[in-house]
C-alpha positions in Angstrom: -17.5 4.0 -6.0 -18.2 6.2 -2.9 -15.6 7.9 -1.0 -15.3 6.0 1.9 -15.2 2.6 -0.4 -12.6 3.7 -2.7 -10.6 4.7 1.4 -11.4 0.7 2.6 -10.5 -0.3 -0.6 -7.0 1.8 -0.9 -6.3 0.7 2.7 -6.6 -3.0 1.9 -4.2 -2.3 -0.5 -1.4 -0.9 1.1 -1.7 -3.1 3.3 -1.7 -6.1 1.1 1.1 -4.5 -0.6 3.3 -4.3 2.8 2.1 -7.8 3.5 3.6 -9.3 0.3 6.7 -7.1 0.7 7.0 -9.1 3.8 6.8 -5.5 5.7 5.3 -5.4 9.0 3.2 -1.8 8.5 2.4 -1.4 12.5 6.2 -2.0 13.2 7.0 1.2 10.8 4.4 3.0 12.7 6.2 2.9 15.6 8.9 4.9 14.0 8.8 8.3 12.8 9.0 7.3 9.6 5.8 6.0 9.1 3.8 7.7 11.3 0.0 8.2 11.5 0.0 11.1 8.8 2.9 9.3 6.6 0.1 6.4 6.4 -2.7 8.1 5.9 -0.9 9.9 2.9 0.0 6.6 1.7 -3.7 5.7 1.8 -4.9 9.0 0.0 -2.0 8.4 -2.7 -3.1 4.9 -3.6 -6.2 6.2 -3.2 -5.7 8.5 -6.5 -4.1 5.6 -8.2 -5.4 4.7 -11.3 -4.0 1.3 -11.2 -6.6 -0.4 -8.4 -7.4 -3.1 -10.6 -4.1 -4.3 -11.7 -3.0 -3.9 -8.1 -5.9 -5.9 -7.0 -4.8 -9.0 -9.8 -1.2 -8.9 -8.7 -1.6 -9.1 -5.2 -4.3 -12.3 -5.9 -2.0 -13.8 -7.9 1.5 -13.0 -5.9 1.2 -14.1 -2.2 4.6 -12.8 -2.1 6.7 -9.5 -4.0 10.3 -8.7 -4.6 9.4 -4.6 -4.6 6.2 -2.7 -5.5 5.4 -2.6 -8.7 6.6 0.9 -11.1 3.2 2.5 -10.8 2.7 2.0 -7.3 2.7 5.5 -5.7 3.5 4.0 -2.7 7.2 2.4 -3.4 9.6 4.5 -2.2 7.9 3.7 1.2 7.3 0.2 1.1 11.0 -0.8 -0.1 12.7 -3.2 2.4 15.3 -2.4 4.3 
C-alpha cells in the first residue's frame, strides 16, 4: 500500500471510528483539544496501527460503538464525554 493510501485509508478510519462513537470530529476541532495537529497525529497513529483490518470488519459490522476498541491507538481521544 502506498503512502498516501494507507493516509486516506487511516483517515476514513478515524473518522468512521468518531462516527460510531457518535462523536462529531469537526465540533472537537473547534476546540483546542483537537486541533488541526491533535488530528493529524491521530491520523499518523492509526496510520502505524497494525490492526486496519479488524478495524475495518468492526466498523462494517457495528454501525454504532460503546468506546474504541483496546488496540485502537486512538481511544483516549475518541472517548465521550
Amino acid at each position: 500500500m502506498t503512502y498516501f493510501n494507507k493516509m486516506s485509508e487511516s483517515t476514513g478510519l478515524v473518522s468512521g471510528m468518531a462516527e460510531r462513537l457518535g462523536i462529531d470530529i469537526e465540533d472537537r476541532m473547534k476546540t483546542p483539544e483537537l486541533a488541526g495537529r491533535t488530528y493529524l497525529n491521530m491520523v499518523m497513529r492509526c496510520a502505524n496501527c497494525s490492526e486496519h483490518s479488524a478495524c475495518t470488519k468492526l466498523q462494517d459490522e457495528n454501525p454504532l460503538l460503546d468506546a474504541a476498541p483496546d488496540y485502537c491507538m486512538n481511544g483516549d481521544v475518541l472517548k465521550r464525554d
